[in-house]
C-alpha positions as CSV (number, residue, x, y, z in Angstrom):
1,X,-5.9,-3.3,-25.4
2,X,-5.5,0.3,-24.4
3,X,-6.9,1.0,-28.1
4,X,-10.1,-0.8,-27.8
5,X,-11.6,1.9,-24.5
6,X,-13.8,4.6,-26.1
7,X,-12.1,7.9,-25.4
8,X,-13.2,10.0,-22.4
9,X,-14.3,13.5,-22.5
10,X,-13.6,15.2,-18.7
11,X,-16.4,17.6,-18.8
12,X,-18.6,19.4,-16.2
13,X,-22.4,19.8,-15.3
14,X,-23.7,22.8,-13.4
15,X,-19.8,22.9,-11.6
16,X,-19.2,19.5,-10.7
17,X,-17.2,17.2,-12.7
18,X,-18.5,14.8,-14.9
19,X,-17.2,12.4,-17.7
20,X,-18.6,11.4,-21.2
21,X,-18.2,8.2,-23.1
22,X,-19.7,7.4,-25.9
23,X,-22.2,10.3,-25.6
24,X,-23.5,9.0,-22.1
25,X,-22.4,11.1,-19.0
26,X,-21.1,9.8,-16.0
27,X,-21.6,12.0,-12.9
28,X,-19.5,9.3,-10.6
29,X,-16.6,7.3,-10.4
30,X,-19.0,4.5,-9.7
31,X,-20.8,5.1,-12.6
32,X,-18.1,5.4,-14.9
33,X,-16.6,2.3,-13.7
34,X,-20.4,0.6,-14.0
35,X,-20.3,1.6,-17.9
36,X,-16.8,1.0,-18.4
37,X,-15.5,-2.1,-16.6
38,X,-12.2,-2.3,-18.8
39,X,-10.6,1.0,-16.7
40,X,-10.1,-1.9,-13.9
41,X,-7.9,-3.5,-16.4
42,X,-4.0,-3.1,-16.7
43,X,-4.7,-1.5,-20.1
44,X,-7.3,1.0,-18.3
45,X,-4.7,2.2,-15.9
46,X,-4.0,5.7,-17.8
47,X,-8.0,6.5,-18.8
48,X,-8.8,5.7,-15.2
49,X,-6.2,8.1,-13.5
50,X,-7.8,10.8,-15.7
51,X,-11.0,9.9,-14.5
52,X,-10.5,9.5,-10.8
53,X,-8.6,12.9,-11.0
54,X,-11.3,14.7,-12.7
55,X,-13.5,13.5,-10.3
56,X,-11.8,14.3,-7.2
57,X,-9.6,17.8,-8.4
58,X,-11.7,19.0,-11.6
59,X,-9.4,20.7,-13.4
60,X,-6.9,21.6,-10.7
61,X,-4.7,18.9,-11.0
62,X,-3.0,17.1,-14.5
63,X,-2.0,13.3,-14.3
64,X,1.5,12.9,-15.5
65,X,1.5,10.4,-18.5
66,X,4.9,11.4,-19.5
67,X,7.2,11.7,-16.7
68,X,10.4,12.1,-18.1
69,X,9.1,15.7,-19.9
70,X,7.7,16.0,-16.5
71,X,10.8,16.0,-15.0
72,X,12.7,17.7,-17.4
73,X,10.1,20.9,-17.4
74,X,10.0,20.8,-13.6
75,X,14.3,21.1,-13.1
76,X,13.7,23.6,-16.0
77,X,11.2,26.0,-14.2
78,X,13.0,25.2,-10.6
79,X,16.5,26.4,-11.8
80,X,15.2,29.0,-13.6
81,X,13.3,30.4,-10.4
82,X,15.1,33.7,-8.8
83,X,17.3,33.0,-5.6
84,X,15.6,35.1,-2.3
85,X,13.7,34.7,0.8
86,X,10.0,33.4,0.9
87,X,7.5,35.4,0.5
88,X,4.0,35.3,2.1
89,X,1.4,34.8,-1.1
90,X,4.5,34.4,-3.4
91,X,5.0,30.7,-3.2
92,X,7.6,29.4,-5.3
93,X,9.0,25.5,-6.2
94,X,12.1,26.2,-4.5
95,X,10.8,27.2,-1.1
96,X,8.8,23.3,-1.1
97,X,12.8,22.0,-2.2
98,X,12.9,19.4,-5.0
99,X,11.1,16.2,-5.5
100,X,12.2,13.1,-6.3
101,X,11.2,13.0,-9.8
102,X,12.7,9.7,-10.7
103,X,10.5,8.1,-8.6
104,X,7.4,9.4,-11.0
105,X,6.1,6.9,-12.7
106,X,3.1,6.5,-15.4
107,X,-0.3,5.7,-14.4
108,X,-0.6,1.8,-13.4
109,X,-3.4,-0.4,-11.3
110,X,-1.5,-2.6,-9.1
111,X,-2.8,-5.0,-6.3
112,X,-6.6,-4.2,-6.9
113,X,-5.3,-0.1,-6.5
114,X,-5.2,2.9,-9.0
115,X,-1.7,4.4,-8.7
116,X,-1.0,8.1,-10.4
117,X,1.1,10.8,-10.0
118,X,-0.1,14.3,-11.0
119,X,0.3,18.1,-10.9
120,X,-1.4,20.8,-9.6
121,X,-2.2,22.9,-11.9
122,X,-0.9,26.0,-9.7
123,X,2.8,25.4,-8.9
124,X,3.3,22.1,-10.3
125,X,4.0,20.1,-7.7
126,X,3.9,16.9,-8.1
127,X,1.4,14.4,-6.0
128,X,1.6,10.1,-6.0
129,X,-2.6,9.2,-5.5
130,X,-3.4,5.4,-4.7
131,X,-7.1,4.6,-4.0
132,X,-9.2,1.7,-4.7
133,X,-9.9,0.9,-8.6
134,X,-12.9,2.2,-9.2
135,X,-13.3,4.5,-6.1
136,X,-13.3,8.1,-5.7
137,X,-10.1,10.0,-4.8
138,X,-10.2,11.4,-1.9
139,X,-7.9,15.2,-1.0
140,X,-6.1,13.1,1.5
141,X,-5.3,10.4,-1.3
142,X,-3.1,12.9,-3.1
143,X,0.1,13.1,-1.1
144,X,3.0,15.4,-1.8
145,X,6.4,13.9,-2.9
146,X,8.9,14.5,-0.3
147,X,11.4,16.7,-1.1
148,X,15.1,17.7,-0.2
């Protein structure tokens, strides 16, 4: 059960990212998987997004574990958005269009993959990232959502 894995602590040493469970650190995504086999699990699916992102973004990027607010914050802060031309340096949700945010979906590991969605942390966008369980994420990994 999702209950039984020991909470993780996303943390970093001397700039890079690292993870702590159960006091021990885990500098990898190897490693964490090596201590903690049960994020290859159905029930790991949500601990291990967290993970892999942390290792890959650091804190630039936030899994979505709640889509629906996800969605409903995103339309929120588009509509609000003023109307106008783009602007170099000024970038804004509406000039990227609109996502499909019904397609977000929580974290899940599905034919031997890690499957997430998160946001960057700048103009909260939204990103689908599939790798390997258990392997690092990779930038090209995190893909945008198309938008209309």
């Amino acid at each position: 059960m999702a209950g039984d894995l020991p909470m993780l602590e996303l943390s970093s040493k001397d700039g890079a990212p690292t993870v702590v469970v159960d006091g021990k650190v885990a500098a990898t995504v190897e490693e964490l998987f090596a201590a903690l086999p049960d994020l290859s699990g159905p029930d790991g699916a949500v601990q291990a997004a967290r993970a892999v992102n942390h290792f890959a973004q650091g804190f630039e990027y936030d899994v979505i574990l709640n889509p629906e607010r996800f969605a409903e914050r995103f339309r929120t802060k588009f509509a609000a958005e003023p109307e106008g031309q783009f602007v170099e340096g000024r970038p804004r949700l509406t000039d990227f269009g609109m996502p499909d945010l019904d397609a977000v979906q929580e974290p899940r590991i599905e034919g031997g993959n890690l499957i997430f969605y998160a946001q960057d942390g700048f103009r909260g966008m939204p990103y689908i990232v599939q790798t390997k369980i258990g392997a690092e994420a990779r930038a090209e990994d995190y893909v945008p959502m198309p938008t209309t």
